[in-house]
C-alpha positions as CSV (number, residue, x, y, z in Angstrom):
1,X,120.1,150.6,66.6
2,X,121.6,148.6,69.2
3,X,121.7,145.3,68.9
4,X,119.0,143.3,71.9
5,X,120.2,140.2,73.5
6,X,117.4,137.8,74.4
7,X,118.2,135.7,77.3
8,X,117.2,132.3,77.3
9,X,116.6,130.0,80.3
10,X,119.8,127.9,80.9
11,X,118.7,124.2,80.3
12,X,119.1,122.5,83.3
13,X,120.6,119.2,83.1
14,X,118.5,116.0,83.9
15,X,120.6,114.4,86.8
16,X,120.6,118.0,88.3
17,X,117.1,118.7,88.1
18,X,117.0,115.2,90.3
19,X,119.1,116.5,92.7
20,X,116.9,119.4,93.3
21,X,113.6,117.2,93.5
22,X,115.8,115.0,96.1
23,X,116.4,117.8,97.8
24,X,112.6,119.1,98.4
25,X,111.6,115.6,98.7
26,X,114.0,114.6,101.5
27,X,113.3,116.9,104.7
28,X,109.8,116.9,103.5
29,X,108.9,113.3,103.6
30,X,109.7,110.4,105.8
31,X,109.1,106.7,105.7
32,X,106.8,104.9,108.5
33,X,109.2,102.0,109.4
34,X,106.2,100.9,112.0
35,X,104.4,99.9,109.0
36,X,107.5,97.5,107.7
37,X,108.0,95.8,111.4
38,X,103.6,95.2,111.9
39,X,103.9,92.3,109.0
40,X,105.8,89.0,108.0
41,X,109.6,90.0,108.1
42,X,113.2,88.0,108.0
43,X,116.0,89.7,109.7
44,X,118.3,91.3,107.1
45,X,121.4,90.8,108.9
46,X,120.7,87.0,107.2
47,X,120.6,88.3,103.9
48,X,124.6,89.9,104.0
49,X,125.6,86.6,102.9
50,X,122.9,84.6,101.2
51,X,122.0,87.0,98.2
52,X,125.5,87.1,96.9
53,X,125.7,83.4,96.9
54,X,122.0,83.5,95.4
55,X,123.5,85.7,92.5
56,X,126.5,84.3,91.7
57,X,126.5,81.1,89.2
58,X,128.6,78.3,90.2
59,X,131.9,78.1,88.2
60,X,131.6,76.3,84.6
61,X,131.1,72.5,85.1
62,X,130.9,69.3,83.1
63,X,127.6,68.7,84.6
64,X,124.5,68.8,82.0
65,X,121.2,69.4,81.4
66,X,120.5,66.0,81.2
67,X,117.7,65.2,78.2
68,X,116.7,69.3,78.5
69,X,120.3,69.2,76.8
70,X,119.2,69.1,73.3
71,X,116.8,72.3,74.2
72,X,118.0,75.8,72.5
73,X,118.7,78.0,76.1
74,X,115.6,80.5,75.1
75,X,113.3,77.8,75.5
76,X,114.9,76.6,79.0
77,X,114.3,79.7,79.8
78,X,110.4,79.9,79.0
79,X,110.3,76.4,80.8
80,X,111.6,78.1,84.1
81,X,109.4,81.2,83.3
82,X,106.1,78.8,84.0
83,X,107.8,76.9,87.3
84,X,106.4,78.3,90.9
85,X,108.8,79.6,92.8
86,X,109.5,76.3,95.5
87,X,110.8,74.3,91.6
88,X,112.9,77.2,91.0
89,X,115.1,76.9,94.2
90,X,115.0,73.4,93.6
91,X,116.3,73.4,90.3
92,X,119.5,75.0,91.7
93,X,119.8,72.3,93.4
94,X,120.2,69.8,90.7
95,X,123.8,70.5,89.5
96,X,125.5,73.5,88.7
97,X,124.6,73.9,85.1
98,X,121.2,74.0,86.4
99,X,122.3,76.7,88.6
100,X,123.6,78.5,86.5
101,X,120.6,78.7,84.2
102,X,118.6,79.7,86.7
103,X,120.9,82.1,88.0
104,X,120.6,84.3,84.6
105,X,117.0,84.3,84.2
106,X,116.4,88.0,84.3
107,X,112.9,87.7,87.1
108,X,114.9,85.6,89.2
109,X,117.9,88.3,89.8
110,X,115.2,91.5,89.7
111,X,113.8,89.7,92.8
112,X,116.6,88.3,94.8
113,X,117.8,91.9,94.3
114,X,114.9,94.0,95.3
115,X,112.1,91.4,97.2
116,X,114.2,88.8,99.1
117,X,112.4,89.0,102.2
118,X,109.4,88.4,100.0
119,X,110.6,85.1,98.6
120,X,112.5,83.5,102.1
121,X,108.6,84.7,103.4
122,X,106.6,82.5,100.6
123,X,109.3,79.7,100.8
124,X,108.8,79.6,104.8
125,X,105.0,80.1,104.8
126,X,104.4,77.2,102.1
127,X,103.1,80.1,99.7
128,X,106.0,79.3,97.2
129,X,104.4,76.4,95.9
130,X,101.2,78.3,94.4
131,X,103.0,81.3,92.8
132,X,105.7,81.6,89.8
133,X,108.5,84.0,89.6
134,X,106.4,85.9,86.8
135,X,103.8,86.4,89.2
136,X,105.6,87.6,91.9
137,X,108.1,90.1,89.3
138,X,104.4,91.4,88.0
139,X,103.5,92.3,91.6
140,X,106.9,94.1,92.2
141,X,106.5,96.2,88.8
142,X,103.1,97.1,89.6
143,X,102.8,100.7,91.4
144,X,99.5,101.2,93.3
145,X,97.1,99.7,95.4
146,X,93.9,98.0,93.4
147,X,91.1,99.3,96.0
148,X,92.4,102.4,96.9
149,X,94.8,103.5,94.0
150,X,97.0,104.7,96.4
151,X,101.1,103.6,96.5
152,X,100.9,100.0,97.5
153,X,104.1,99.1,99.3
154,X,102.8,95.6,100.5
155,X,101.9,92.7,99.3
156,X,99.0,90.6,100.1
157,X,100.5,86.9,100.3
158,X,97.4,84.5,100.1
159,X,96.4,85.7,96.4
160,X,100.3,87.8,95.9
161,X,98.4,91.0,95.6
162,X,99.9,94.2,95.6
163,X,98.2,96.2,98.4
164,X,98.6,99.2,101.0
165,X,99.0,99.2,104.7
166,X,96.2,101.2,104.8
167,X,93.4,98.5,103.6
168,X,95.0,95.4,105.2
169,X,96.6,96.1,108.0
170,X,94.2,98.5,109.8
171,X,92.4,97.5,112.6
172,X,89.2,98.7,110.9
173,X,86.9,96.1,108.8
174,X,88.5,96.2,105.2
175,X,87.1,95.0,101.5
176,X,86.7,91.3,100.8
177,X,89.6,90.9,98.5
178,X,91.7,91.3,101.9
179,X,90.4,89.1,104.1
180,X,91.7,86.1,105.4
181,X,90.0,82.5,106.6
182,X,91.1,80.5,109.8
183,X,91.7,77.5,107.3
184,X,92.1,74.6,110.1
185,X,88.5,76.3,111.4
186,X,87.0,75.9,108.5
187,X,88.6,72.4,108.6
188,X,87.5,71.3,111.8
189,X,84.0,72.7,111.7
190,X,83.2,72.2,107.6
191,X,85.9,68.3,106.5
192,X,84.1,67.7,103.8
193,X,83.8,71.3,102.3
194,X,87.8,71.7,103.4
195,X,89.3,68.5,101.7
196,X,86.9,69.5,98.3
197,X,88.5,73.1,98.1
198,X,92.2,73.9,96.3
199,X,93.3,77.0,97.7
200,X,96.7,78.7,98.6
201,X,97.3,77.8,102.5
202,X,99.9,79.8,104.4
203,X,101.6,78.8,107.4
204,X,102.5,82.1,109.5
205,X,105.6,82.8,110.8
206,X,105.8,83.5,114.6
207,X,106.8,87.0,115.7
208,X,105.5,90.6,116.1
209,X,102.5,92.2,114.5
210,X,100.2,95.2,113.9
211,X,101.9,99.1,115.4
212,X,101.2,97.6,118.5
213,X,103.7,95.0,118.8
214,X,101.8,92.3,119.2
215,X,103.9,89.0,119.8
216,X,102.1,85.9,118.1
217,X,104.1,82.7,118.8
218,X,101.9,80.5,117.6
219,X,101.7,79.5,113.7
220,X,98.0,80.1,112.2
221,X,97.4,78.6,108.8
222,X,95.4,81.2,107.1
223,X,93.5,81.8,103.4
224,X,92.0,83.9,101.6
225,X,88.5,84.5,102.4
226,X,87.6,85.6,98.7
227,X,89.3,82.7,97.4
228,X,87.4,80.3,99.7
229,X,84.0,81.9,98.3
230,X,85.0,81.5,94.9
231,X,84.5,77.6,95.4
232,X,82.2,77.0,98.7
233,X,78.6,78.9,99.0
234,X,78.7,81.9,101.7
235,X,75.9,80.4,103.6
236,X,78.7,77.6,104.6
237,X,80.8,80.3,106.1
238,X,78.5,81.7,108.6
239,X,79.2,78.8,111.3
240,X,83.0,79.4,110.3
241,X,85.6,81.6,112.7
242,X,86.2,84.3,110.3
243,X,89.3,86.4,111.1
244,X,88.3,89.8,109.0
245,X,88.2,91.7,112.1
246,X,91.5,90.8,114.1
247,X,93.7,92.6,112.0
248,X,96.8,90.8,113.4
249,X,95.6,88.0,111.0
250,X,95.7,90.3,108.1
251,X,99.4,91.6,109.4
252,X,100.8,88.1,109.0
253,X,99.7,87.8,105.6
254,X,101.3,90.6,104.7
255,X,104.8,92.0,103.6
256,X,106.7,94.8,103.0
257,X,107.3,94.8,99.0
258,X,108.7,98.0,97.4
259,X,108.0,99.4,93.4
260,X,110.3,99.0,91.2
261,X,110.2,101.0,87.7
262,X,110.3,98.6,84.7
263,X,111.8,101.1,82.6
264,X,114.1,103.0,85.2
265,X,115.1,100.7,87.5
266,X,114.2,103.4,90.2
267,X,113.4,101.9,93.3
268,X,110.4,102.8,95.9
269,X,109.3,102.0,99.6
270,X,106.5,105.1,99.5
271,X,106.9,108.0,101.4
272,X,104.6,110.1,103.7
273,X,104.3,113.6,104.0
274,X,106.1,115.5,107.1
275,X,103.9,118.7,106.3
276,X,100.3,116.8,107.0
277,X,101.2,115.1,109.8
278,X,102.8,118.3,111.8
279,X,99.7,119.8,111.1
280,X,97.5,117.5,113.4
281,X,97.9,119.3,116.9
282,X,96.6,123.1,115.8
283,X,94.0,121.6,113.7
284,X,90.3,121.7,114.7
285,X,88.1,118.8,114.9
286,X,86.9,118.5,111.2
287,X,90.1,120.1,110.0
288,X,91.5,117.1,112.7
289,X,89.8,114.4,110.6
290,X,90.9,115.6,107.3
291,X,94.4,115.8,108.2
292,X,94.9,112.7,109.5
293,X,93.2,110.8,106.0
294,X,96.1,113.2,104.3
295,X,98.9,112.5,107.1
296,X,97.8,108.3,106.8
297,X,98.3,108.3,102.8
298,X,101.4,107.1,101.3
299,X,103.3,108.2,97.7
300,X,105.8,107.7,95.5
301,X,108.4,109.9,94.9
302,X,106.7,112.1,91.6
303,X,103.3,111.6,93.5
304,X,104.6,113.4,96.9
305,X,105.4,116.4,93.9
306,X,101.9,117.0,92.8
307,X,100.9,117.1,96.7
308,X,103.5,119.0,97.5
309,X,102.1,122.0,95.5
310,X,98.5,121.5,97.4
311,X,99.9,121.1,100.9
312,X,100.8,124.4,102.2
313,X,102.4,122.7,105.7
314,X,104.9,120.6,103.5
């Protein structure tokens, strides 16, 4: 009898089996770079020399910790852990030991690394103040958008919230958790209900908003309107300017953030698909409508792979 040979599938190695989903993913997807300039932005070119010098420790010095000192380093570092971000830059200030410590604290580095713009944004708008590096790193390990559930790869500055483009920056009237307060309005038409409220205040940055291009030159200081109602009565905000449907107010509290994996270290920016949106112009009018939900939603990269196998177009 001769002898059968059972062939077995060759195990494809993991890094290969990447390659092959970068390869499907790449001429199939593309990234909306309109989204990224229609909120709060720095120029990057002025990062080429700050984030090395942001990273790198001073060289060893005789300088100390002063009565911190007699303090075992792990517990420095849960000190730092509980400062807002504004202390933190500070502190690196101090003397170079200083810098140095802060210079190894693991959330510092992930986010000088991977959200920079987000944190010259907070320092510039007065944000840094409310918010502590944890706070921010938990925002830049979390994935998707809390209304929609979709790929969020914004954050929402007032309440540092990660969110999509999608439910902020539209022009259309979004959820409460997204809205934003004129705060000097409500200052000059409610003092006494201003000066008795604590919230985060955020002075915008002049430039160019919304897909539209929209140049605002004039700072605004905004809030966030579901803040605000947490500690004044909505019947006081009916006489106030609310801002919920100009979304160019919504675009300047906003920021381009990307996801990073915890456990991977893969980083994301969110990607659309090419196949729904070259299928808007043959479409008819309720096959129109229901394209352009699918063209408009954003994914990560193993996301885009489960739509990929309903989307005949991609």
């Amino acid at each position: 009898m001769e002898d059968q040979i059972k062939l077995l599938p060759r195990a494809v190695p993991k890094n290969d089996l990447e390659d092959d989903r970068e390869d499907i993913r790449e001429p199939a997807t593309y990234h909306r770079q309109d989204y990224d300039l229609a909120v709060a932005r720095v120029d990057p070119m002025q990062h080429a020399g700050v984030r090395d010098s942001l990273l790198q420790p001073f060289s060893p010095a005789n300088a100390t910790l002063g009565t911190l000192q007699c303090l075992p380093i792990e517990i420095i570092f849960e000190i730092c852990a509980y400062c807002d971000i504004a202390s933190i830059f500070a502190l690196r200030h101090v003397n170079r030991r200083f810098s140095q410590i802060v210079s190894q604290l693991q959330s510092y580095r992930v986010l000088v690394l991977h959200a920079l713009d987000t944190l010259c944004i907070l320092l510039r708008s007065g944000l840094a103040r409310h918010f502590t590096l944890q706070e921010l790193v938990q925002v830049l390990y979390t994935e998707h958008c809390p209304n929609c559930g979709s790929f969020g790869g914004f954050v929402f500055l007032p309440t540092l919230t990660r969110c999509c483009f999608r439910c902020v920056g539209a022009p259309r009237p979004v959820v409460r958790e997204f809205r934003v307060i004129d705060h000097a309005r409500l200052s000059e038409l409610l003092p006494e209900v201003s000066r008795s409220i604590s919230v985060p205040v955020m002075k915008t940055l002049p430039g160019v908003y919304t897909t539209n291009a929209l140049r605002q030159e004039q700072s605004i200081r905004l809030s966030s309107m579901a803040a605000v109602l947490k500690v004044v009565e909505p019947r006081h905000l009916f006489t106030v300017t609310c801002m919920e449907n100009m979304y160019v107010a919504r675009c300047m509290a906003m920021a381009a953030m990307p996801f990073v994996d915890k456990a991977t270290g893969a980083v994301e920016h969110g990607v659309f698909c090419n196949g729904c949106r070259s299928d808007l112009e043959p479409a008819g009018e309720r096959q129109r409508h229901r394209v352009r939900g699918a063209a408009a939603t954003i994914y990560s990269r193993e996301e885009f792979l489960t739509h990929l196998k309903e989307c005949e177009y991609a």
